[in-house]
TIKE-685677 format. One record per residue: residue number from 1; residue in one letter; y negated, z negated, x negated of N, C-alpha, C in turn. Coordinates in nm, 4 decimals, decimal comma. Atoms other than C-alpha are relative to their C-alpha. Layout:
<site><num>NUM</num><residu>A</residu><n_north>Y</n_north><n_up>Z</n_up><n_east>X</n_east><ca_north>Y</ca_north><ca_up>Z</ca_up><ca_east>X</ca_east><c_north>Y</c_north><c_up>Z</c_up><c_east>X</c_east></site>
...
//
This chain:
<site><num>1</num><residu>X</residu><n_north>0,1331</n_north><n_up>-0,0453</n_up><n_east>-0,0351</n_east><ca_north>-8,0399</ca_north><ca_up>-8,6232</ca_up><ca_east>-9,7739</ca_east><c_north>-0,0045</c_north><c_up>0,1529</c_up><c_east>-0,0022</c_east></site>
<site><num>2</num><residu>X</residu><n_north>0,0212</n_north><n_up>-0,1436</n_up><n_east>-0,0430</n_east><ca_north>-8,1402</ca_north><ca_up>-8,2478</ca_up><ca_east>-9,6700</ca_east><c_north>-0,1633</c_north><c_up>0,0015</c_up><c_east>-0,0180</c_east></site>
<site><num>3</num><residu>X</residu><n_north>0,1035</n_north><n_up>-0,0106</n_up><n_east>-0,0637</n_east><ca_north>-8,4642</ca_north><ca_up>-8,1194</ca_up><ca_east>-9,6943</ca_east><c_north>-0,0390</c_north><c_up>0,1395</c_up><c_east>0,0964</c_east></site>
<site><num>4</num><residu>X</residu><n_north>0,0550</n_north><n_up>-0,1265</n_up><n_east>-0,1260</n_east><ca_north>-8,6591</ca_north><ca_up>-7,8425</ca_up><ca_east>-9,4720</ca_east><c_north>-0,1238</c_north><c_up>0,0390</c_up><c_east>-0,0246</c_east></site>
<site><num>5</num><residu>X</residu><n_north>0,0928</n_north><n_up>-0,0797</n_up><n_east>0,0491</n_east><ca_north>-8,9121</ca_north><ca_up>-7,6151</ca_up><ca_east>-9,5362</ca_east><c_north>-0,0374</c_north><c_up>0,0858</c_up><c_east>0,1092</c_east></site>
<site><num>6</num><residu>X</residu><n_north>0,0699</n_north><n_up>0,0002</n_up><n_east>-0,1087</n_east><ca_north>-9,1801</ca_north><ca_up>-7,5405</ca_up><ca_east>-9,2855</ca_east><c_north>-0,1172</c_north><c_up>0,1094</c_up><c_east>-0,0719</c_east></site>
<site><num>7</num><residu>X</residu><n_north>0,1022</n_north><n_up>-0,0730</n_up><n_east>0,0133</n_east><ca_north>-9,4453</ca_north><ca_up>-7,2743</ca_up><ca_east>-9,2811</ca_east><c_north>-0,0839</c_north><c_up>-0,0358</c_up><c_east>0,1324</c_east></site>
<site><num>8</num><residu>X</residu><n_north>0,0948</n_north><n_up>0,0566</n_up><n_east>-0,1457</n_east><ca_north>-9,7403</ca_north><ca_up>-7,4567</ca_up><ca_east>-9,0594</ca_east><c_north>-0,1080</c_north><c_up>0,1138</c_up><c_east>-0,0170</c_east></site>
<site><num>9</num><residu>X</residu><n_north>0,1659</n_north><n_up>-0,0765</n_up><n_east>-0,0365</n_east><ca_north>-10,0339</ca_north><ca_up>-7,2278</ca_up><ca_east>-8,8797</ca_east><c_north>-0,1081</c_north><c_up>-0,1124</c_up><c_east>0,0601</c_east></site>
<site><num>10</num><residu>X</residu><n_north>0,1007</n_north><n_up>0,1126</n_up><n_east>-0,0587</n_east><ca_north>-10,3357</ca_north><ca_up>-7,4090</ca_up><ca_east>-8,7625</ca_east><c_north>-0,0523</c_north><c_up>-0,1255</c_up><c_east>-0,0940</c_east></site>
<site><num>11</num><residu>X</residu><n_north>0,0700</n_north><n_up>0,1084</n_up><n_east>0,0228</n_east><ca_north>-10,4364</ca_north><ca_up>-7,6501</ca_up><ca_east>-8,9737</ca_east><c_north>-0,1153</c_north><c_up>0,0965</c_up><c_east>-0,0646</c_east></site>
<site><num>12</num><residu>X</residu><n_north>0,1583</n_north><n_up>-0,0485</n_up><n_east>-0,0244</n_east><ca_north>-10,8069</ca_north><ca_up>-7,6152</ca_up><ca_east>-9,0642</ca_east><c_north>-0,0243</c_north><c_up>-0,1023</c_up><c_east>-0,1455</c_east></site>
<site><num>13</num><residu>X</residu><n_north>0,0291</n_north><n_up>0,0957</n_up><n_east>0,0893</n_east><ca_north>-10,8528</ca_north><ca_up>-7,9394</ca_up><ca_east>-9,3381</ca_east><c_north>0,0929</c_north><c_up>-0,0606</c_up><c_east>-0,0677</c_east></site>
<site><num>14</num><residu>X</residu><n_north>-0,0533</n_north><n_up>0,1155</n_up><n_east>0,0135</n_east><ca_north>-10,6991</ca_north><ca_up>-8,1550</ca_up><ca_east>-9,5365</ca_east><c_north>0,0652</c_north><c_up>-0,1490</c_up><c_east>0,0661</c_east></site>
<site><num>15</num><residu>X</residu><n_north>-0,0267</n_north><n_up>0,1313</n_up><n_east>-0,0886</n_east><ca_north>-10,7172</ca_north><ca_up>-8,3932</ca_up><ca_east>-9,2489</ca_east><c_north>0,0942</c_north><c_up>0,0121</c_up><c_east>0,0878</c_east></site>
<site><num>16</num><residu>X</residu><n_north>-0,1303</n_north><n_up>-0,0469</n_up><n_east>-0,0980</n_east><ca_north>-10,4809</ca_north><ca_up>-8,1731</ca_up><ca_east>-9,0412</ca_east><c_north>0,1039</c_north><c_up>-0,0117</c_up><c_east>-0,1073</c_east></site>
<site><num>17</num><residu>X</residu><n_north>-0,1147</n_north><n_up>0,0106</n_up><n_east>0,0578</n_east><ca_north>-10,2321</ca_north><ca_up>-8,1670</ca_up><ca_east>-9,3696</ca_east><c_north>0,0495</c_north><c_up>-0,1864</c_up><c_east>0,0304</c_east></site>
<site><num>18</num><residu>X</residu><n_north>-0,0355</n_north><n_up>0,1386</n_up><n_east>-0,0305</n_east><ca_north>-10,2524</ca_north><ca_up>-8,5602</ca_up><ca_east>-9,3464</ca_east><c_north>0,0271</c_north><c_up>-0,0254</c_up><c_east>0,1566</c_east></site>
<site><num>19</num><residu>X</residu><n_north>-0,0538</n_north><n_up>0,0140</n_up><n_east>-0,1009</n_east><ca_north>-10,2000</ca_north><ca_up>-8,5739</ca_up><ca_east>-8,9862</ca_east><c_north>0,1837</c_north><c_up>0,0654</c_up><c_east>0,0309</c_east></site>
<site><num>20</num><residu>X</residu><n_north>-0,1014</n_north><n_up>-0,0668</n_up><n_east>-0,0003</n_east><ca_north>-9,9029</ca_north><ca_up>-8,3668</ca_up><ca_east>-8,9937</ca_east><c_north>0,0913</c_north><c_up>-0,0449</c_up><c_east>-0,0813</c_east></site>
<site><num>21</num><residu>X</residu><n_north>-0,1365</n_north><n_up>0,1520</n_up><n_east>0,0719</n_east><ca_north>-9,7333</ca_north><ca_up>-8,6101</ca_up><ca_east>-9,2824</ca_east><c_north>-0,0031</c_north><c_up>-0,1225</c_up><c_east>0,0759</c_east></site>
<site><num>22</num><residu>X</residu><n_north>-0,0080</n_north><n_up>0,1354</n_up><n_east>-0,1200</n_east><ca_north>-9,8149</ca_north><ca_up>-8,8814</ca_up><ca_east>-9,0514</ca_east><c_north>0,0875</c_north><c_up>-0,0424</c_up><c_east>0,0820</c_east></site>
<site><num>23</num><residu>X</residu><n_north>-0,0500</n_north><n_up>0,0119</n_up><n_east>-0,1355</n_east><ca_north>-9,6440</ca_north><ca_up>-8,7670</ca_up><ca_east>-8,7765</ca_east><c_north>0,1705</c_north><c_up>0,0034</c_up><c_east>-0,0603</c_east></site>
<site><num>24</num><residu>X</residu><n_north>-0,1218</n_north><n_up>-0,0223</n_up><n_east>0,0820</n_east><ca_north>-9,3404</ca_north><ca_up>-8,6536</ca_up><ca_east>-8,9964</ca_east><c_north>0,0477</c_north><c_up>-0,0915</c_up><c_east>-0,0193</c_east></site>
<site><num>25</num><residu>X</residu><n_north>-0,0726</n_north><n_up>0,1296</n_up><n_east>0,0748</n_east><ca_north>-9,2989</ca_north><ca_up>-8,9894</ca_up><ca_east>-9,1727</ca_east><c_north>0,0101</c_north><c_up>-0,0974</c_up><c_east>0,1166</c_east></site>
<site><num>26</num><residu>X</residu><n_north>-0,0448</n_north><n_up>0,1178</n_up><n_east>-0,1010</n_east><ca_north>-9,2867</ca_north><ca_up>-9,1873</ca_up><ca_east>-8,8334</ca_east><c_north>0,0950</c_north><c_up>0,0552</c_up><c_east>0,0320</c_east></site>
<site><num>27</num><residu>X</residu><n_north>-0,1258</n_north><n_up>-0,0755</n_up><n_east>-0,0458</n_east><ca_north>-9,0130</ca_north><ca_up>-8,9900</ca_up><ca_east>-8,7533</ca_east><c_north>0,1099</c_north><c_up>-0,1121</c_up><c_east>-0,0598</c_east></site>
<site><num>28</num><residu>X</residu><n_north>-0,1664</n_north><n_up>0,1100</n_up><n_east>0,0520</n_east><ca_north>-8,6579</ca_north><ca_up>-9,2352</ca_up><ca_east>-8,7853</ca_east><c_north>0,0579</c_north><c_up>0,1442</c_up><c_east>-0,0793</c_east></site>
<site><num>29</num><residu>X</residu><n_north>-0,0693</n_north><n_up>-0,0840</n_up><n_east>0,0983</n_east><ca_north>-8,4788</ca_north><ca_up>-9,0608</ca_up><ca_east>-9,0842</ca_east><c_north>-0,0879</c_north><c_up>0,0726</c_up><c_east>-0,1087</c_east></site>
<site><num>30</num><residu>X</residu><n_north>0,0855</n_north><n_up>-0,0902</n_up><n_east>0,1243</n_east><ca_north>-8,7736</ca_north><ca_up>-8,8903</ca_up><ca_east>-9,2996</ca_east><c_north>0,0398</c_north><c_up>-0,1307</c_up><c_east>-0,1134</c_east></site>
<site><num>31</num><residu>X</residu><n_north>0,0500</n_north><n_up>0,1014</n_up><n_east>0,1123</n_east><ca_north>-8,7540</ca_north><ca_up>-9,0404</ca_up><ca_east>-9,6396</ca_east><c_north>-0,1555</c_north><c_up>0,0335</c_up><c_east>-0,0418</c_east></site>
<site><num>32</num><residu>X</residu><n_north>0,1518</n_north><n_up>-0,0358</n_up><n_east>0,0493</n_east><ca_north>-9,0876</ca_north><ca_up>-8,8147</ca_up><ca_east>-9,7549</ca_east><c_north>-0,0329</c_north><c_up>0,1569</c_up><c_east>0,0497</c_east></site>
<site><num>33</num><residu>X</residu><n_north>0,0850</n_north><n_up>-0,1236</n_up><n_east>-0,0073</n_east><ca_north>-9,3129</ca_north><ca_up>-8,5516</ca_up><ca_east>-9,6693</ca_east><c_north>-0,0638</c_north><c_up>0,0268</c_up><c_east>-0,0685</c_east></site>
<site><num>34</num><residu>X</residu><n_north>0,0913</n_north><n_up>-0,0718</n_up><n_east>0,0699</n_east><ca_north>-9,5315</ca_north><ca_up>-8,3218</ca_up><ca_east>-9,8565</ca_east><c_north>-0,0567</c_north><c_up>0,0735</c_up><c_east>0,1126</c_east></site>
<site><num>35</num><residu>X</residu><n_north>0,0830</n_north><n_up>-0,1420</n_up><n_east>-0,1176</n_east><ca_north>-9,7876</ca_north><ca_up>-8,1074</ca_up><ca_east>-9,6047</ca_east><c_north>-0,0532</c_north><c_up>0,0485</c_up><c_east>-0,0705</c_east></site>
<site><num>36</num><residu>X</residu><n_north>0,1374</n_north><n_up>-0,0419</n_up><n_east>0,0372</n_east><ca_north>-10,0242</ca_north><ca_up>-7,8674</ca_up><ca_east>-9,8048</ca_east><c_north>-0,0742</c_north><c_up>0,1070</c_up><c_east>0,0606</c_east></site>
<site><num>37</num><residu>X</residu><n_north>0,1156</n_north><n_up>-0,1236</n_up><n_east>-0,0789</n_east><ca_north>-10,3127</ca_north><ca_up>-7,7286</ca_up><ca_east>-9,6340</ca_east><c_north>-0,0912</c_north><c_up>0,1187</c_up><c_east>-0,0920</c_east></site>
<site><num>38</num><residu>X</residu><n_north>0,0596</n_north><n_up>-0,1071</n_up><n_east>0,0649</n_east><ca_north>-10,4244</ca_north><ca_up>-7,5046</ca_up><ca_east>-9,9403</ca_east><c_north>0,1421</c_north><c_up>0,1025</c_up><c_east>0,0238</c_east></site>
<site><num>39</num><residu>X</residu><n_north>-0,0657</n_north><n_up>-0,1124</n_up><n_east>-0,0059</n_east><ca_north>-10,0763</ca_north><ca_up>-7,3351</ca_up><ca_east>-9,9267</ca_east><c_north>0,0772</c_north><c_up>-0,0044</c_up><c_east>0,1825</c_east></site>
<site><num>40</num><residu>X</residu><n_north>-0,0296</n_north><n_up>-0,0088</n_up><n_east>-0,1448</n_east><ca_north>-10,0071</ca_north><ca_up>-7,3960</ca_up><ca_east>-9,5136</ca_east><c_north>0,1843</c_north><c_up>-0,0239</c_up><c_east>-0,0135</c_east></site>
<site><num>41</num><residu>X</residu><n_north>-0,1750</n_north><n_up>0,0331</n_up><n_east>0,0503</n_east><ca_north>-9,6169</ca_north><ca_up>-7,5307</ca_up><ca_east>-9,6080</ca_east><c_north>0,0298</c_north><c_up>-0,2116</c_up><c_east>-0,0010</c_east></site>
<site><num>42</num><residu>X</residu><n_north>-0,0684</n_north><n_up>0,1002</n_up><n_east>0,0332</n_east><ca_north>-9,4597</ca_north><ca_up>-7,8710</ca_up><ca_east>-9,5407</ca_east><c_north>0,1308</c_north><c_up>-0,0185</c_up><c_east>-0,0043</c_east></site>
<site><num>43</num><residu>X</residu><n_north>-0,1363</n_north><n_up>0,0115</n_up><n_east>0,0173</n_east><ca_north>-9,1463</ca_north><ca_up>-7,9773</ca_up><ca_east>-9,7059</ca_east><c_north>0,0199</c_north><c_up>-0,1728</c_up><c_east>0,1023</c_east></site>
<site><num>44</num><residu>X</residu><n_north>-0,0578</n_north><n_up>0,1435</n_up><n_east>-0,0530</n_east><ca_north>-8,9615</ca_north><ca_up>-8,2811</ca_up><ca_east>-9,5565</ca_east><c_north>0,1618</c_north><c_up>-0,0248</c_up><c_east>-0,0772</c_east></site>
<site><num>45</num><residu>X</residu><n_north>-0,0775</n_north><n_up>0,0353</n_up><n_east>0,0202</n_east><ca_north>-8,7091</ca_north><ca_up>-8,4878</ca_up><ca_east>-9,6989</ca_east><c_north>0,0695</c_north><c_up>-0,0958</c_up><c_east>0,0930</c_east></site>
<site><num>46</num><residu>X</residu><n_north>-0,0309</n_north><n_up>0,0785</n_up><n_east>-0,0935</n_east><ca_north>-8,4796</ca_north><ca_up>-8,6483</ca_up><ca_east>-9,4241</ca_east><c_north>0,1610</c_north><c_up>-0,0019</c_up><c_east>0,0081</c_east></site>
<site><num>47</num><residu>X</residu><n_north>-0,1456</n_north><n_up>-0,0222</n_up><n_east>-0,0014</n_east><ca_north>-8,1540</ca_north><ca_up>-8,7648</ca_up><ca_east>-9,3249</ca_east><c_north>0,0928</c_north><c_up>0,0601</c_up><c_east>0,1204</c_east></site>
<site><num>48</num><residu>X</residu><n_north>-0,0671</n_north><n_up>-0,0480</n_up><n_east>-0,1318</n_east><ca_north>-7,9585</ca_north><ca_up>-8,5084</ca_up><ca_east>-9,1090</ca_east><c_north>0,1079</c_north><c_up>-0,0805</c_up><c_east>0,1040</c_east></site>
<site><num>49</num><residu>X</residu><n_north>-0,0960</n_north><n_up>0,1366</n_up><n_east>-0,0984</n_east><ca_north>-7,7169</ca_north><ca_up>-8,8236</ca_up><ca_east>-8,9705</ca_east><c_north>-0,1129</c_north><c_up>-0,0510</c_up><c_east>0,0943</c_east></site>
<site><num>50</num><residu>X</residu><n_north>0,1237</n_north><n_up>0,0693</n_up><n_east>-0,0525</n_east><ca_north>-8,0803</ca_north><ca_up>-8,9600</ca_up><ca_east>-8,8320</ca_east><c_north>-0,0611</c_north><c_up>0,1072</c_up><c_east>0,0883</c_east></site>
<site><num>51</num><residu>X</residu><n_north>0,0460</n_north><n_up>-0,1176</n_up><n_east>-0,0453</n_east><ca_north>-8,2819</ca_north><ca_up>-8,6271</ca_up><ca_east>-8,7411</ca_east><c_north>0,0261</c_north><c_up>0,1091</c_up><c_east>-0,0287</c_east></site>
<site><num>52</num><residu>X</residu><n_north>-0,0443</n_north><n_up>-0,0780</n_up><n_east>0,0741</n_east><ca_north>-8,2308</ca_north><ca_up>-8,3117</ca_up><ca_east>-8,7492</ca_east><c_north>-0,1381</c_north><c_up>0,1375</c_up><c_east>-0,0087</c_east></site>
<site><num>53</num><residu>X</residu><n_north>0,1442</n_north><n_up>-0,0406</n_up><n_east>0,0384</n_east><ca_north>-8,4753</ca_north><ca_up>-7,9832</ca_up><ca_east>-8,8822</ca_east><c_north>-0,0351</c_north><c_up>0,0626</c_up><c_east>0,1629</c_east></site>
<site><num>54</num><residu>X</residu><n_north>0,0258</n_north><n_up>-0,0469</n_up><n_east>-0,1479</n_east><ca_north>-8,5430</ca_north><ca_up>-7,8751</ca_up><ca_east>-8,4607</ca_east><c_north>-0,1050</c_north><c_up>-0,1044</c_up><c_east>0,0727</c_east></site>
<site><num>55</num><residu>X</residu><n_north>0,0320</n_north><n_up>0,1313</n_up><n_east>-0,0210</n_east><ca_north>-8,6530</ca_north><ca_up>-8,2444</ca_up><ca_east>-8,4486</ca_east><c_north>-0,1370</c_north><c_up>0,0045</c_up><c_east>-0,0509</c_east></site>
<site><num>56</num><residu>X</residu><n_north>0,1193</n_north><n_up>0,0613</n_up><n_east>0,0968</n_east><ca_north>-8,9356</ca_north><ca_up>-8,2522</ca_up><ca_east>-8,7086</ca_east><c_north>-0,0836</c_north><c_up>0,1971</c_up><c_east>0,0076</c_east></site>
<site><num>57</num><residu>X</residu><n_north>0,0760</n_north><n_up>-0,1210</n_up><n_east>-0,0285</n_east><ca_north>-9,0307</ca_north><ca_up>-7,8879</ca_up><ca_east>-8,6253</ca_east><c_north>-0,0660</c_north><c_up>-0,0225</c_up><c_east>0,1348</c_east></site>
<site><num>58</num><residu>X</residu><n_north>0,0521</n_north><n_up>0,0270</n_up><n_east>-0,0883</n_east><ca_north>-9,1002</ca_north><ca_up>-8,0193</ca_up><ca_east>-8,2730</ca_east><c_north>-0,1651</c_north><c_up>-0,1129</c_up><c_east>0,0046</c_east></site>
<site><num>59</num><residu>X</residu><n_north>0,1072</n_north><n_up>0,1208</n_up><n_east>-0,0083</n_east><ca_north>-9,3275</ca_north><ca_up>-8,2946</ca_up><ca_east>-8,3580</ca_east><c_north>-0,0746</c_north><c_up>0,0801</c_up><c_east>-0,0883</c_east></site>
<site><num>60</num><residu>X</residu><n_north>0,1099</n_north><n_up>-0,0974</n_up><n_east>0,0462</n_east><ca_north>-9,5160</ca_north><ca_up>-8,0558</ca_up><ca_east>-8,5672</ca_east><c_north>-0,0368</c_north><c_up>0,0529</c_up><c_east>0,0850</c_east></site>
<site><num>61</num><residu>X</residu><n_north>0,0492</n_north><n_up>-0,0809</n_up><n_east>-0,1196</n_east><ca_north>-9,5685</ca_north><ca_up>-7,8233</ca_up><ca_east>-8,2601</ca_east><c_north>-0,0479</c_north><c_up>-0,1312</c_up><c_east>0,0654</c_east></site>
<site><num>62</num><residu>X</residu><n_north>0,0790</n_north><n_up>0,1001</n_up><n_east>-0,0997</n_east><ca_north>-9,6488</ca_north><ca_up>-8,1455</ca_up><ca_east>-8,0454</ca_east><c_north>-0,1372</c_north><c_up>-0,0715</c_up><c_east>-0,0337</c_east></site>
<site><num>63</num><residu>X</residu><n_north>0,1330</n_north><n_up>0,0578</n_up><n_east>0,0817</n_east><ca_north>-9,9462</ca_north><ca_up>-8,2613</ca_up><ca_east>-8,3161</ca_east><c_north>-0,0745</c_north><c_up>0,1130</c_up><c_east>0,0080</c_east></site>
<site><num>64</num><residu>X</residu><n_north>0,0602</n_north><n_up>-0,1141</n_up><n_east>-0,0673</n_east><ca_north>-10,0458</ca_north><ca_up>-7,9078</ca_up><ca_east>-8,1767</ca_east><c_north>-0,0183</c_north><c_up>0,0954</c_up><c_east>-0,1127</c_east></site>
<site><num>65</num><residu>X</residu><n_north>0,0003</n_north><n_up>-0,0905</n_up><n_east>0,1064</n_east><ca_north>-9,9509</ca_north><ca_up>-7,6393</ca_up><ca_east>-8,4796</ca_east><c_north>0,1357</c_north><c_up>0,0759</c_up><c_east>0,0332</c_east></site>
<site><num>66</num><residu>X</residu><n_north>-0,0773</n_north><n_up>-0,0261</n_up><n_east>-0,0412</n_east><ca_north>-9,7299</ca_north><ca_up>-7,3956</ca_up><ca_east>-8,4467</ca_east><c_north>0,0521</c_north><c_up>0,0288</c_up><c_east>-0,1561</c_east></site>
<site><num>67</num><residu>X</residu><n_north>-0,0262</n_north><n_up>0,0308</n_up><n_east>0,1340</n_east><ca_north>-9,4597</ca_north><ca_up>-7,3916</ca_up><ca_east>-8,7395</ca_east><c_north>0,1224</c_north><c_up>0,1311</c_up><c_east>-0,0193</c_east></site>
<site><num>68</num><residu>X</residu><n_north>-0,1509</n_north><n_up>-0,1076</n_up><n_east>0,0004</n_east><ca_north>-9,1720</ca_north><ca_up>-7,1340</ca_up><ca_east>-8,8669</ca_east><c_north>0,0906</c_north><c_up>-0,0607</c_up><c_east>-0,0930</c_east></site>
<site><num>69</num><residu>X</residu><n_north>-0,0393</n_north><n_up>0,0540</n_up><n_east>0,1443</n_east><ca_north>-8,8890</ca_north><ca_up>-7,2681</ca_up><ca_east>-9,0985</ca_east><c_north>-0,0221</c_north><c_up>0,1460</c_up><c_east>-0,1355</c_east></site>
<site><num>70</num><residu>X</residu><n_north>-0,0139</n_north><n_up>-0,0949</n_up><n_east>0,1390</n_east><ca_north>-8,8992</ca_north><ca_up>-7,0972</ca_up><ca_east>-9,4474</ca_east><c_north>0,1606</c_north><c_up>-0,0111</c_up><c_east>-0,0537</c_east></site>
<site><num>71</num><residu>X</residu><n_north>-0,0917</n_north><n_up>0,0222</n_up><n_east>0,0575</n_east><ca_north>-8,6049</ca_north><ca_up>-7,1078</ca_up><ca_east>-9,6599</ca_east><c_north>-0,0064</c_north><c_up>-0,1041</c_up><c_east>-0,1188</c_east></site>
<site><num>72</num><residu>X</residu><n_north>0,0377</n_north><n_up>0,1135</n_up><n_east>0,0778</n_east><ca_north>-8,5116</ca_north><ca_up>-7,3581</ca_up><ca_east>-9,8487</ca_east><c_north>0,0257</c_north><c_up>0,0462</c_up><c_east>-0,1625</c_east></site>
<site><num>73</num><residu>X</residu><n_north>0,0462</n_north><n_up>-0,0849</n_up><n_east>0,1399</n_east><ca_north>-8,6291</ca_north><ca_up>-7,3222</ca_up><ca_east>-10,2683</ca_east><c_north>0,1592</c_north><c_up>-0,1383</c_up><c_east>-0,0591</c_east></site>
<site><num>74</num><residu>X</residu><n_north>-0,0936</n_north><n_up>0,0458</n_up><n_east>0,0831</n_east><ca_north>-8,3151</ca_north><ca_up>-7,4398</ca_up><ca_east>-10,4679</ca_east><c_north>-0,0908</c_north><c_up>-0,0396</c_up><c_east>-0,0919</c_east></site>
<site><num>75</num><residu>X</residu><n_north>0,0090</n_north><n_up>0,0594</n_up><n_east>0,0900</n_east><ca_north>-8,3862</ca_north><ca_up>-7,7390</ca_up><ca_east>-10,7161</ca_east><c_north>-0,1459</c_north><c_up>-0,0864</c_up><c_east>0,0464</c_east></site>
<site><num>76</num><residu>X</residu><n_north>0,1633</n_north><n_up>0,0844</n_up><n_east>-0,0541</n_east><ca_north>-8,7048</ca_north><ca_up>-7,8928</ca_up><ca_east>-10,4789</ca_east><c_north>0,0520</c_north><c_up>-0,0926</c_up><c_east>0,0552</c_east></site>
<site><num>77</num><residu>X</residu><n_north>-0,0351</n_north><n_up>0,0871</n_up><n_east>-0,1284</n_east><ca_north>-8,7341</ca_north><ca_up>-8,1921</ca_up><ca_east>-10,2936</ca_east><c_north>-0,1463</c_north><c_up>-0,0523</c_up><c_east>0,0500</c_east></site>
<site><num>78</num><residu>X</residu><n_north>0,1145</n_north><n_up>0,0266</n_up><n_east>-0,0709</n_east><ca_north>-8,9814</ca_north><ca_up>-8,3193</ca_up><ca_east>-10,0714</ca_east><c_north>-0,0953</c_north><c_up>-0,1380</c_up><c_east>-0,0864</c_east></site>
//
């Protein structure tokens, strides 16, 4: 497992952080997401054999947000 670390713009609510794990966890290969819309950051935990992080940055942009990776925090997981 790998995870990936996302800096999302655009969300507005809570309801955009839950849309945005939504879309993540239908994804083939996520095991888990975290989105938070107080700090604008979702991690993902997934398996790079399955998807990879270009993959789950796209379907963030396609749920209509635009996203940057961050770096990833040694000793986290999604």
């Amino acid at each position: 497992m790998k995870t990936a670390n996302f800096t999302v713009h655009g969300m507005h609510c809570d309801g955009c952080a839950q849309i945005i794990q939504s879309v993540l966890e239908r994804r083939e290969g996520v095991q888990t997401s975290a989105v938070s819309f107080a700090d604008g950051t979702a991690r993902v935990l997934f398996d790079p054999a399955r998807v990879d992080e270009c993959e789950l940055q796209t379907a963030i942009e396609k749920a209509g947000y635009q996203v940057e990776p961050r770096p990833n925090v040694p000793g986290t997981a999604a």
